[in-house]
PQR file of N, CA, C, O and H, with PARSE charges and radii, in Angstrom:
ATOM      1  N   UNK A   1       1.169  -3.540  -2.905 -0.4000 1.5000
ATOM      2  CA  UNK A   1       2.183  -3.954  -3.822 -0.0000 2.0000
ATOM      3  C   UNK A   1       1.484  -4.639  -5.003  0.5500 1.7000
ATOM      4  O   UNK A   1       0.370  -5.110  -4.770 -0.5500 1.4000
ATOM      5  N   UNK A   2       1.963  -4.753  -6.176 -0.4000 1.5000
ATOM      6  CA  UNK A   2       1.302  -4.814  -7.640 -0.0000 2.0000
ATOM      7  C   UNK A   2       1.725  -6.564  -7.400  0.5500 1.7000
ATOM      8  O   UNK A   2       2.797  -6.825  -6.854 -0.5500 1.4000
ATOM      9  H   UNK A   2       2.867  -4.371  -6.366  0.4000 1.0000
ATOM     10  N   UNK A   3       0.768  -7.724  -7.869 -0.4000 1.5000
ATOM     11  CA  UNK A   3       1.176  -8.735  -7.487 -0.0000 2.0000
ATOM     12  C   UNK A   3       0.912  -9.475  -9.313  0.5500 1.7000
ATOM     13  O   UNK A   3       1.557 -10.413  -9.781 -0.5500 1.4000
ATOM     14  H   UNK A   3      -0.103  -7.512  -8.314  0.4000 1.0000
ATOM     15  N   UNK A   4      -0.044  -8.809  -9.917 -0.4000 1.5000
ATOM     16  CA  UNK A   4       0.032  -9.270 -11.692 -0.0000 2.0000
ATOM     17  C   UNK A   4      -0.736  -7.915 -11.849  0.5500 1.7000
ATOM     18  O   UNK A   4      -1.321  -7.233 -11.008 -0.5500 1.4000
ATOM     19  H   UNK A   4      -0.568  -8.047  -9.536  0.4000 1.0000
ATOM     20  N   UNK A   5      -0.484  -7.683 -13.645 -0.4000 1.5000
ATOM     21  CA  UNK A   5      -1.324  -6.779 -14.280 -0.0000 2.0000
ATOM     22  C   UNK A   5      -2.089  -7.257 -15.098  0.5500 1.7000
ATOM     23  O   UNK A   5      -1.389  -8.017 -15.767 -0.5500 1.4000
ATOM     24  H   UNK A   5      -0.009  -8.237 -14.329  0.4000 1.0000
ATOM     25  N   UNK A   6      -3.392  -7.296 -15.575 -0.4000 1.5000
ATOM     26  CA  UNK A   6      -4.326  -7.574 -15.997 -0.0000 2.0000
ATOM     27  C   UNK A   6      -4.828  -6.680 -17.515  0.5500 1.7000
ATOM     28  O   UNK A   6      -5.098  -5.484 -17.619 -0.5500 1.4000
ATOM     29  H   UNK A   6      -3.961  -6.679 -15.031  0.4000 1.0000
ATOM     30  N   UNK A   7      -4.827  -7.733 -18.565 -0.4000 1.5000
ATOM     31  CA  UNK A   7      -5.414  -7.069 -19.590 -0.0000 2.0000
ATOM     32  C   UNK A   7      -6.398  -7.942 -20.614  0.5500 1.7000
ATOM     33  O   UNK A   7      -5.959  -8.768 -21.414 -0.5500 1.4000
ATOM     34  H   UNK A   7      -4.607  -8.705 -18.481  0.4000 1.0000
ATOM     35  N   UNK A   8      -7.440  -7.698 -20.492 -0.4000 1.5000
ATOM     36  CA  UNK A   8      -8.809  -8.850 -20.988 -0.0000 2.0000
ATOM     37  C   UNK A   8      -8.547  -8.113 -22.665  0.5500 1.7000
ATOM     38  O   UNK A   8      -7.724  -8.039 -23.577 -0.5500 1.4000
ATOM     39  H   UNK A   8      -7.797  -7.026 -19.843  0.4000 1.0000
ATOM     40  N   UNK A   9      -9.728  -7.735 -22.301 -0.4000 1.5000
ATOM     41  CA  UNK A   9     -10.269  -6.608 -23.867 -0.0000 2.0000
ATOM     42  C   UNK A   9      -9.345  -5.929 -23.840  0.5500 1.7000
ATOM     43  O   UNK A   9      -8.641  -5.692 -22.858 -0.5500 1.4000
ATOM     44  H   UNK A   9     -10.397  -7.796 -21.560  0.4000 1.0000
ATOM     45  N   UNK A  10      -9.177  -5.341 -25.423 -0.4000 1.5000
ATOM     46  CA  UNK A  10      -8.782  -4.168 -26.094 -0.0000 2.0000
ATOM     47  C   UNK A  10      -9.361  -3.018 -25.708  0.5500 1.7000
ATOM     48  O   UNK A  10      -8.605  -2.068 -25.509 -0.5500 1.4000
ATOM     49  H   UNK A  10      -9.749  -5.534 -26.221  0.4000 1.0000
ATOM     50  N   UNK A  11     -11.197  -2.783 -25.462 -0.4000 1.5000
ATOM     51  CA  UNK A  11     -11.598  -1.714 -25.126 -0.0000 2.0000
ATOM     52  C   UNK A  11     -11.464  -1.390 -23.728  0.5500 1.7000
ATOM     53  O   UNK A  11     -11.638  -0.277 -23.229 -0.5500 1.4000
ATOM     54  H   UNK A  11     -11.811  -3.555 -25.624  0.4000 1.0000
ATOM     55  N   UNK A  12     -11.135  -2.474 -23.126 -0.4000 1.5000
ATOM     56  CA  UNK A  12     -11.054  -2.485 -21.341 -0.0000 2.0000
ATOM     57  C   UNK A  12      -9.512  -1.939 -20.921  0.5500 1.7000
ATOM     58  O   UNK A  12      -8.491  -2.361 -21.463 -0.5500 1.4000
ATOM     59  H   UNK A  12     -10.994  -3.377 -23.531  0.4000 1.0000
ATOM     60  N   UNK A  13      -9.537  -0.961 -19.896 -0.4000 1.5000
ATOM     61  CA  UNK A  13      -8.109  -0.822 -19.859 -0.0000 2.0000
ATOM     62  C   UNK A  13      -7.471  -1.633 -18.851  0.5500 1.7000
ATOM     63  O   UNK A  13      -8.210  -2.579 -18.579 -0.5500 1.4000
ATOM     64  H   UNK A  13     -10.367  -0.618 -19.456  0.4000 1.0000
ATOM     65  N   UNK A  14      -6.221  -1.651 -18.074 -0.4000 1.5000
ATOM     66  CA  UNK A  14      -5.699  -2.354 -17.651 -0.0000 2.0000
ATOM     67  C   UNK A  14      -6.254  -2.567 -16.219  0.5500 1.7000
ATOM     68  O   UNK A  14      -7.009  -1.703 -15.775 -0.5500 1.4000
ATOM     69  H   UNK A  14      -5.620  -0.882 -18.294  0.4000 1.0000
ATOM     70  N   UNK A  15      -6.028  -3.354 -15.665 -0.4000 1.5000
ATOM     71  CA  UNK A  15      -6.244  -3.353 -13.749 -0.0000 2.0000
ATOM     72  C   UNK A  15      -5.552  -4.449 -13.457  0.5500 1.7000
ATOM     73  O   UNK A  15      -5.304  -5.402 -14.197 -0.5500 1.4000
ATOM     74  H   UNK A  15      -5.415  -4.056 -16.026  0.4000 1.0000
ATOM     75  N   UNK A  16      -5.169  -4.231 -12.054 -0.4000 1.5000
ATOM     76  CA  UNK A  16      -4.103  -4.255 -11.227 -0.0000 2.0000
ATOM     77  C   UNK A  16      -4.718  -5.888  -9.996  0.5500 1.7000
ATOM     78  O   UNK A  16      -5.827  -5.979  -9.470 -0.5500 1.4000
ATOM     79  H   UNK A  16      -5.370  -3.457 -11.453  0.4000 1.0000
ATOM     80  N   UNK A  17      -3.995  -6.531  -9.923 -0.4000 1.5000
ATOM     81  CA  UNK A  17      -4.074  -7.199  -8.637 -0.0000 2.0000
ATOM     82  C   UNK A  17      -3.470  -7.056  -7.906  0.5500 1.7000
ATOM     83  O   UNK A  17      -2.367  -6.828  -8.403 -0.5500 1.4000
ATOM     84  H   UNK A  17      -3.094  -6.457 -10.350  0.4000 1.0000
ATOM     85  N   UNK A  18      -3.404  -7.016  -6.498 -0.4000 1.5000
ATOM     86  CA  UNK A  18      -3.098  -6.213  -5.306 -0.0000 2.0000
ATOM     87  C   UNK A  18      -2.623  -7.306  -4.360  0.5500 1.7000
ATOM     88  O   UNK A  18      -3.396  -8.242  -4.151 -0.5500 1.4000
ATOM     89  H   UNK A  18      -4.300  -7.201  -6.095  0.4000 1.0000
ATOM     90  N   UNK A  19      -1.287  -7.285  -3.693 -0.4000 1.5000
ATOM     91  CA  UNK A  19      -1.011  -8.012  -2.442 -0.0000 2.0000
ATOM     92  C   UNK A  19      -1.083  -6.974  -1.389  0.5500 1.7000
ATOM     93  O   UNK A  19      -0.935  -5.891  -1.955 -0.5500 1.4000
ATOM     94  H   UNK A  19      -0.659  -6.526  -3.862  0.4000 1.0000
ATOM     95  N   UNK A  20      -1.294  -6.754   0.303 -0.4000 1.5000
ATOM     96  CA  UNK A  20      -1.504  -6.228   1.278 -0.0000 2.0000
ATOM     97  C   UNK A  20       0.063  -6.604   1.392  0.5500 1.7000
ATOM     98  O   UNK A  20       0.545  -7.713   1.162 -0.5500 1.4000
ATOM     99  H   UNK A  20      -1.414  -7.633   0.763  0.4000 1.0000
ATOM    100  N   UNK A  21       0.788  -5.384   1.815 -0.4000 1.5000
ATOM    101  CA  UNK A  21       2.396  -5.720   1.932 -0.0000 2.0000
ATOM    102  C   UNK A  21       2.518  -6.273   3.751  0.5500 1.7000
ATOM    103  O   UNK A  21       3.502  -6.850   4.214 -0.5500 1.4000
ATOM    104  H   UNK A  21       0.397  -4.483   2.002  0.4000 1.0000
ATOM    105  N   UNK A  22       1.360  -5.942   4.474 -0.4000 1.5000
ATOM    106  CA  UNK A  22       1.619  -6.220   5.738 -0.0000 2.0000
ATOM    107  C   UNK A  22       0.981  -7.733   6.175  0.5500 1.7000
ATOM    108  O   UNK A  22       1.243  -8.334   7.217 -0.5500 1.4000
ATOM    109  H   UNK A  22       0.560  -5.474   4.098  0.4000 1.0000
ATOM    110  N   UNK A  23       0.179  -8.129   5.218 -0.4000 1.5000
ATOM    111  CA  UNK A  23      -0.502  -9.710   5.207 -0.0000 2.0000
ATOM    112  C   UNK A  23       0.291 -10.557   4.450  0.5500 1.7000
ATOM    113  O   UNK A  23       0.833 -11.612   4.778 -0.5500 1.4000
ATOM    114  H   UNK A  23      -0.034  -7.641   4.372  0.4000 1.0000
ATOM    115  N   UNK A  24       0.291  -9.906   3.294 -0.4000 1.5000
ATOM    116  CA  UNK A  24       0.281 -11.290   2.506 -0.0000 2.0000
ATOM    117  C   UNK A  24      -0.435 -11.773   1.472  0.5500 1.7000
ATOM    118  O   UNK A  24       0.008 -12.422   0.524 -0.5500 1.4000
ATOM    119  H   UNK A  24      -0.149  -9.048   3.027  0.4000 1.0000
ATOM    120  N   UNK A  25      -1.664 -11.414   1.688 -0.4000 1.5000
ATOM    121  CA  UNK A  25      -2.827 -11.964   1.009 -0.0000 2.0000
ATOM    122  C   UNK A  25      -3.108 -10.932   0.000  0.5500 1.7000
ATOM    123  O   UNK A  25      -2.734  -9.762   0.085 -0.5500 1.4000
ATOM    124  H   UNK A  25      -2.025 -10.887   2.458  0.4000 1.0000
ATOM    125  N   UNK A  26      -3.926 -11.542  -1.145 -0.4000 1.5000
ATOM    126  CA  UNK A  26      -4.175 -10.945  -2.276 -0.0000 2.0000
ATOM    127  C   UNK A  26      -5.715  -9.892  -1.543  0.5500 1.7000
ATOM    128  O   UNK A  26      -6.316  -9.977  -0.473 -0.5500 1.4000
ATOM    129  H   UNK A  26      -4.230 -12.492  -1.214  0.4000 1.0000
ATOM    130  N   UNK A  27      -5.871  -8.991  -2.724 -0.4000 1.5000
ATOM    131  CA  UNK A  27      -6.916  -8.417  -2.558 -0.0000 2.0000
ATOM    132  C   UNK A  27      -8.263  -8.802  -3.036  0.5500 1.7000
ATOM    133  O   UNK A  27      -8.340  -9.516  -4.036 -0.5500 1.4000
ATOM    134  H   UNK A  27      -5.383  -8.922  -3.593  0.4000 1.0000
ATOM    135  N   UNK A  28      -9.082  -8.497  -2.570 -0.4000 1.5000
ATOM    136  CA  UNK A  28     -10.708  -9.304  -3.105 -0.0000 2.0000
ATOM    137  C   UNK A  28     -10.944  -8.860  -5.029  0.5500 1.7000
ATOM    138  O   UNK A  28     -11.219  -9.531  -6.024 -0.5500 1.4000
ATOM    139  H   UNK A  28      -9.019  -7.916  -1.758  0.4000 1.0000
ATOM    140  N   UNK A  29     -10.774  -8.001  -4.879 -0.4000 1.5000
ATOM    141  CA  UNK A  29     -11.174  -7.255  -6.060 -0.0000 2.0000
ATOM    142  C   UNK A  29     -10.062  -6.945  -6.688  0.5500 1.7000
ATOM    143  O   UNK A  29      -8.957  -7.058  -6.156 -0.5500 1.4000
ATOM    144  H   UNK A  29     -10.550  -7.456  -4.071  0.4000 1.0000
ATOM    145  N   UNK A  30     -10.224  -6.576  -7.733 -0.4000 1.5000
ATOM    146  CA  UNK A  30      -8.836  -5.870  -9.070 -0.0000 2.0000
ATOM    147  C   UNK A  30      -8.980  -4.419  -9.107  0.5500 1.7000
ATOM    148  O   UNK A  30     -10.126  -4.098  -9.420 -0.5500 1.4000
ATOM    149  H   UNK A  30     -11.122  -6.484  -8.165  0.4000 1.0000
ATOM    150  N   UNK A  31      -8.072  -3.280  -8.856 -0.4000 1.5000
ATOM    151  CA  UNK A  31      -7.710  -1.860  -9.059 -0.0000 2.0000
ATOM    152  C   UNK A  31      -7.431  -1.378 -10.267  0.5500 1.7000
ATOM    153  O   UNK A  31      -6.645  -1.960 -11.016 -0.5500 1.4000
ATOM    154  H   UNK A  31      -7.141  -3.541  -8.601  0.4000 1.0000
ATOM    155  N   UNK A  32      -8.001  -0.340 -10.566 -0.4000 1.5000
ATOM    156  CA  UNK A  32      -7.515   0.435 -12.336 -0.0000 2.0000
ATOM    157  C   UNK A  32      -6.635   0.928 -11.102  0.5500 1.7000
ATOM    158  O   UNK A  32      -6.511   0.746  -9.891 -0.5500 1.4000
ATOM    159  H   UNK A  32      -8.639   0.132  -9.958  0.4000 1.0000
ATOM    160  N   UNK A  33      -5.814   2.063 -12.725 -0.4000 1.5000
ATOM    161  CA  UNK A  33      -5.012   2.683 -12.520 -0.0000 2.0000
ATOM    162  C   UNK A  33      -5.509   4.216 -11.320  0.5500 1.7000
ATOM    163  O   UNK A  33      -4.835   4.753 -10.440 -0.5500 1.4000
ATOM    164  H   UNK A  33      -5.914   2.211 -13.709  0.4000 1.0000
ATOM    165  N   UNK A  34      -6.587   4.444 -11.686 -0.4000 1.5000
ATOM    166  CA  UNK A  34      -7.000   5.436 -11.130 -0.0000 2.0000
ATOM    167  C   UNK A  34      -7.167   5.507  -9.682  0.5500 1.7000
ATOM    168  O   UNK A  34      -7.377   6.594  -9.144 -0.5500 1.4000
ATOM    169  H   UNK A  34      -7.135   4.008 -12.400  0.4000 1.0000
ATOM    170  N   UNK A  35      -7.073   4.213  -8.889 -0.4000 1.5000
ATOM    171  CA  UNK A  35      -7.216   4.312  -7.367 -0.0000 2.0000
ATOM    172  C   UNK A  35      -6.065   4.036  -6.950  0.5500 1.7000
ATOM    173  O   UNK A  35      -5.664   3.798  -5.811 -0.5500 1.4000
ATOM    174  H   UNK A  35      -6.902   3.330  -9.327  0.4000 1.0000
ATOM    175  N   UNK A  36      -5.367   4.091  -8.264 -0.4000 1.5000
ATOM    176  CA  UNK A  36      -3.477   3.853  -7.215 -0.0000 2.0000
ATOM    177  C   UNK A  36      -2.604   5.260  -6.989  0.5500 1.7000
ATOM    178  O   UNK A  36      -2.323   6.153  -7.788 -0.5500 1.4000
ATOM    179  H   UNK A  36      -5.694   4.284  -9.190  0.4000 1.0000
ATOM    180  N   UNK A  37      -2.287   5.088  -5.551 -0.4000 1.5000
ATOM    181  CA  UNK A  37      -1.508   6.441  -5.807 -0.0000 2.0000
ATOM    182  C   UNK A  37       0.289   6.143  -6.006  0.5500 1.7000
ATOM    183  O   UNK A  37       0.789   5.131  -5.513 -0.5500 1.4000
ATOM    184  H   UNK A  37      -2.516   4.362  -4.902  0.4000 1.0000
ATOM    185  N   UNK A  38       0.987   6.985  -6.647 -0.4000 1.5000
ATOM    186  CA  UNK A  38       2.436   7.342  -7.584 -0.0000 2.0000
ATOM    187  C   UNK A  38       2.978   7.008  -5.968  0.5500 1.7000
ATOM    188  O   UNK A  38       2.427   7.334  -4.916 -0.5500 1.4000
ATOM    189  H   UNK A  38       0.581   7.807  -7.047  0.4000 1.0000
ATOM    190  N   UNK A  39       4.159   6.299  -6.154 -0.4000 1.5000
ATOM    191  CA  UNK A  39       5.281   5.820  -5.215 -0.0000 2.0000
ATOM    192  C   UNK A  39       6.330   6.455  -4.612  0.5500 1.7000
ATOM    193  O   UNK A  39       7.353   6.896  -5.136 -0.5500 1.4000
ATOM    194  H   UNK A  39       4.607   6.035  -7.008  0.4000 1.0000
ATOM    195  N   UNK A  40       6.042   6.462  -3.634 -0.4000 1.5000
ATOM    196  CA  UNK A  40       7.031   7.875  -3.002 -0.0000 2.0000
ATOM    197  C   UNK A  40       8.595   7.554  -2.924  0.5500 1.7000
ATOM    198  O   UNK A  40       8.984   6.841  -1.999 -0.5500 1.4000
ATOM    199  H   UNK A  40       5.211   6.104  -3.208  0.4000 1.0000
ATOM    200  N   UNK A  41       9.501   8.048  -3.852 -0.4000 1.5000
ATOM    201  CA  UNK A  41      10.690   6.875  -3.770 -0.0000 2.0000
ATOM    202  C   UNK A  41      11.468   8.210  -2.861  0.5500 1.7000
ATOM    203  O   UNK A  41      12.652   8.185  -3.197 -0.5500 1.4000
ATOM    204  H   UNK A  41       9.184   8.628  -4.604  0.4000 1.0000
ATOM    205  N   UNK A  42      11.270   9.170  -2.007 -0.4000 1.5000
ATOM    206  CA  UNK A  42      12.268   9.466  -0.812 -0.0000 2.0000
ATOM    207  C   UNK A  42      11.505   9.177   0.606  0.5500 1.7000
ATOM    208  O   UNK A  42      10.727   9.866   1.265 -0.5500 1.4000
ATOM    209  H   UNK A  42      10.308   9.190  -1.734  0.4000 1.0000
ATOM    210  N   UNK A  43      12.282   7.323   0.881 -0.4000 1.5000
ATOM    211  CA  UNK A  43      11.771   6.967   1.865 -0.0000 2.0000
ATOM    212  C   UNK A  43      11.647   7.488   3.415  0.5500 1.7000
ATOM    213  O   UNK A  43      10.739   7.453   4.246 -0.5500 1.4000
ATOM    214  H   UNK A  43      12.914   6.763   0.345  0.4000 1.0000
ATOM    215  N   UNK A  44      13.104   8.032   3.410 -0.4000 1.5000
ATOM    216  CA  UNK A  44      13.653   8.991   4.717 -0.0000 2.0000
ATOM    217  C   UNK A  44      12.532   9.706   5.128  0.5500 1.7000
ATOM    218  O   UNK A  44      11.981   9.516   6.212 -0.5500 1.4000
ATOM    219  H   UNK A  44      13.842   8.060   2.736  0.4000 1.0000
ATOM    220  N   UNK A  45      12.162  10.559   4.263 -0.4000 1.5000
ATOM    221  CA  UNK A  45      11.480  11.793   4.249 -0.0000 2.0000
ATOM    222  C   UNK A  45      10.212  11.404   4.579  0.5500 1.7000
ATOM    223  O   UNK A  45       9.857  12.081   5.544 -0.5500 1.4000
ATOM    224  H   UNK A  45      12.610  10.714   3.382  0.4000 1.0000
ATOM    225  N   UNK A  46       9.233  10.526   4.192 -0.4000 1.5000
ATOM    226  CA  UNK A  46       8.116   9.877   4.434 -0.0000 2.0000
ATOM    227  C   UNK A  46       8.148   9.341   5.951  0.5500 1.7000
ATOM    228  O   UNK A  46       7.386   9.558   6.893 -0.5500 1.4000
ATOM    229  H   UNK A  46       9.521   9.976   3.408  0.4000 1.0000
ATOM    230  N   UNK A  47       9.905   8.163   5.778 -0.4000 1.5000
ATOM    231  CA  UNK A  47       8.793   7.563   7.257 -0.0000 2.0000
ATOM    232  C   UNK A  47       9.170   8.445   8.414  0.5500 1.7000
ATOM    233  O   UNK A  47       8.853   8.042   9.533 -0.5500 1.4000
ATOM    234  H   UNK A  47      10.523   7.986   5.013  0.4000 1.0000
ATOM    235  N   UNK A  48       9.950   9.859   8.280 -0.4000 1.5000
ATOM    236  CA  UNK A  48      10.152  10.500   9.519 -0.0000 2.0000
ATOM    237  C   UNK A  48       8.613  11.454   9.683  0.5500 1.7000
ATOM    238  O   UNK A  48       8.382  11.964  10.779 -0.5500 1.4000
ATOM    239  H   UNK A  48      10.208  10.186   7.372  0.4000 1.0000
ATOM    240  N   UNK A  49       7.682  11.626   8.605 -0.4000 1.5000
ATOM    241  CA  UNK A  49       6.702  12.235   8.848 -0.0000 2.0000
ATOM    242  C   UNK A  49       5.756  11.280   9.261  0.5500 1.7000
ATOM    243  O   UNK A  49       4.896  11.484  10.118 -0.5500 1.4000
ATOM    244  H   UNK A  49       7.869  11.211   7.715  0.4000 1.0000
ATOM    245  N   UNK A  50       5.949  10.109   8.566 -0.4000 1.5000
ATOM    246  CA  UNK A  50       4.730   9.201   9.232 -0.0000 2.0000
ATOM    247  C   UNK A  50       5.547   8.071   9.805  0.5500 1.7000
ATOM    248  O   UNK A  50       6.053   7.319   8.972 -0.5500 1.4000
ATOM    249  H   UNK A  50       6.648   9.943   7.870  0.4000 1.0000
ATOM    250  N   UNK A  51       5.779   7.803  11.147 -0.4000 1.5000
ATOM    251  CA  UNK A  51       6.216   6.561  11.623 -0.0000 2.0000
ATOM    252  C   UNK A  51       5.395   5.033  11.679  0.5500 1.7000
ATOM    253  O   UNK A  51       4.282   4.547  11.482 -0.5500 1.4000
ATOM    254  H   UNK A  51       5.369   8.414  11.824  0.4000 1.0000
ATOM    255  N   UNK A  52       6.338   4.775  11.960 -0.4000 1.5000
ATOM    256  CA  UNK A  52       5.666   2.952  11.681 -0.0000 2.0000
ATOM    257  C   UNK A  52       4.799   3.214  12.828  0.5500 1.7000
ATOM    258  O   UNK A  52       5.000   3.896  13.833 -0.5500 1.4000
ATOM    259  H   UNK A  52       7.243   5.170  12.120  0.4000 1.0000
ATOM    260  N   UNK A  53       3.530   2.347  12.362 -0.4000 1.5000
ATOM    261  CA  UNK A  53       2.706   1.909  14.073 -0.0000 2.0000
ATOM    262  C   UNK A  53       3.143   1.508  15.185  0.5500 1.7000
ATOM    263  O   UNK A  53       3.093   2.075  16.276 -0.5500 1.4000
ATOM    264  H   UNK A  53       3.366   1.794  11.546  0.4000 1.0000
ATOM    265  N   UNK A  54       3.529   0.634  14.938 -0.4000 1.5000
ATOM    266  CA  UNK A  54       4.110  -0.641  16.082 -0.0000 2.0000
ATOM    267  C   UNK A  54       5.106   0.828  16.416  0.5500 1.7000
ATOM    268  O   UNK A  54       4.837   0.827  17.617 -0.5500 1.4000
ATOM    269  H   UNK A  54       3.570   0.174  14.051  0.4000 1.0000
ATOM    270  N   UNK A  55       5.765   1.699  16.306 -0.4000 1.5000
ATOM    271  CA  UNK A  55       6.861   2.645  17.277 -0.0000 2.0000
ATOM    272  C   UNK A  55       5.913   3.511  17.835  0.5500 1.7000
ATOM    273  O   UNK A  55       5.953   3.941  18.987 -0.5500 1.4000
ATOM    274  H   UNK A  55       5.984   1.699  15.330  0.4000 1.0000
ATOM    275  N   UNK A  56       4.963   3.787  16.900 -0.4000 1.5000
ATOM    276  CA  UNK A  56       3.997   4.741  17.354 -0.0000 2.0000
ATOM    277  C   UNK A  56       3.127   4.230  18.788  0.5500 1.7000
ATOM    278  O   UNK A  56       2.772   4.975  19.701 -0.5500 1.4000
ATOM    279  H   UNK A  56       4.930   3.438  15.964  0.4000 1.0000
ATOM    280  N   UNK A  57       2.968   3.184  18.719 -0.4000 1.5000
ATOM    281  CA  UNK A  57       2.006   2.785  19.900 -0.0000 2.0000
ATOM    282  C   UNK A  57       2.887   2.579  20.990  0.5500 1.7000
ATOM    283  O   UNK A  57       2.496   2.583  22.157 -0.5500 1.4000
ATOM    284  H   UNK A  57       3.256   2.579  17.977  0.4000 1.0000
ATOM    285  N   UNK A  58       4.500   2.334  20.522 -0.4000 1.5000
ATOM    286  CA  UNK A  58       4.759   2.097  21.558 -0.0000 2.0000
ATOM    287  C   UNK A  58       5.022   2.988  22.592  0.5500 1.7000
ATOM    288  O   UNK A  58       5.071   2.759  23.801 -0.5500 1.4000
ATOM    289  H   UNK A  58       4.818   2.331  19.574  0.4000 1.0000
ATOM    290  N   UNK A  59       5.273   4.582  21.666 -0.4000 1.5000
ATOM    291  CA  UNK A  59       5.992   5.534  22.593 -0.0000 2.0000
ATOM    292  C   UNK A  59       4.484   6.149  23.588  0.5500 1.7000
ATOM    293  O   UNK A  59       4.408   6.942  24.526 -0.5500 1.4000
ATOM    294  H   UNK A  59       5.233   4.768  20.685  0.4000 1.0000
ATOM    295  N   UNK A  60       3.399   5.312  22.812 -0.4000 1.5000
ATOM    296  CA  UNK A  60       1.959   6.119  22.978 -0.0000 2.0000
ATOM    297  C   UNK A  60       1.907   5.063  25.023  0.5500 1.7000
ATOM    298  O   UNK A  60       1.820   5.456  26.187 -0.5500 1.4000
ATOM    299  H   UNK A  60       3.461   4.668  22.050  0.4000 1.0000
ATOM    300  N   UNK A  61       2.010   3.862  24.420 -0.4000 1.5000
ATOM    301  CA  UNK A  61       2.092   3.098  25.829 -0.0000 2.0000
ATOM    302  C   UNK A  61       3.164   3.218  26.639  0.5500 1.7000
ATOM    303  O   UNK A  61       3.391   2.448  27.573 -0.5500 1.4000
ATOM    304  H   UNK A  61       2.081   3.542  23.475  0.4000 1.0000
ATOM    305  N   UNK A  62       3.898   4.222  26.311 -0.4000 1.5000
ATOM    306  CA  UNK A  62       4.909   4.531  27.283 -0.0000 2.0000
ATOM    307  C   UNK A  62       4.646   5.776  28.518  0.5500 1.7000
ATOM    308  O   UNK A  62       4.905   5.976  29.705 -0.5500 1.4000
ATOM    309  H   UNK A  62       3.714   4.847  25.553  0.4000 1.0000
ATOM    310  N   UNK A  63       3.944   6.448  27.346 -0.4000 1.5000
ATOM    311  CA  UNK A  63       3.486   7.883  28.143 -0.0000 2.0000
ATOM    312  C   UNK A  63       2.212   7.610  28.712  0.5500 1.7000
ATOM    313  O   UNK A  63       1.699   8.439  29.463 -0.5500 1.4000
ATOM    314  H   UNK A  63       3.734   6.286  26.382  0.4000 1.0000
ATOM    315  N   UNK A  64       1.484   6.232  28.357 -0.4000 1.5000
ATOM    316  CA  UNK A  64       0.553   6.706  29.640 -0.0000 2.0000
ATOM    317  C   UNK A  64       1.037   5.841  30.983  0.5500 1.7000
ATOM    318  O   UNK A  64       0.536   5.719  32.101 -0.5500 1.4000
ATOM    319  H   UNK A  64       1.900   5.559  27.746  0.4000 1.0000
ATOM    320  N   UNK A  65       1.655   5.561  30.664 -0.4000 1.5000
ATOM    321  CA  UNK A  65       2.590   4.426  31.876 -0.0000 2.0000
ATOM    322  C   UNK A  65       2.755   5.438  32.858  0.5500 1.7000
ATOM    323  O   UNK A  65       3.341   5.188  33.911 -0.5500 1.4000
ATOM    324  H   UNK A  65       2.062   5.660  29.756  0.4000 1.0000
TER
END
């Protein structure tokens, strides 16, 4: 998640400071634009292809039960 945007120099382009949406905490370093990837706004569709962990492990510790 984008937590400030950053702009020094004129010749420098912009970069990004970074919060971890599952911590909390800021990131060590500052991101250009180029290592961010575009925001997937159809959520449905995403989290039925990728499920949350925490469901994932759980159905995983179910089956070896």
């Amino acid at each position: 998640m984008i937590h400030h945007v950053v702009k020094g120099h004129d010749d420098i382009g912009i970069a990004y400071e970074l919060i971890n949406e599952s911590t909390g905490k800021l990131t060590r370093n500052l991101v250009s634009n180029d290592h961010l990837k575009s925001y997937n706004t159809d959520r449905e569709q995403f989290t039925e292809r990728l499920p949350r962990l925490d469901k994932a492990k759980n159905e995983q510790d179910s089956k070896s039960s």
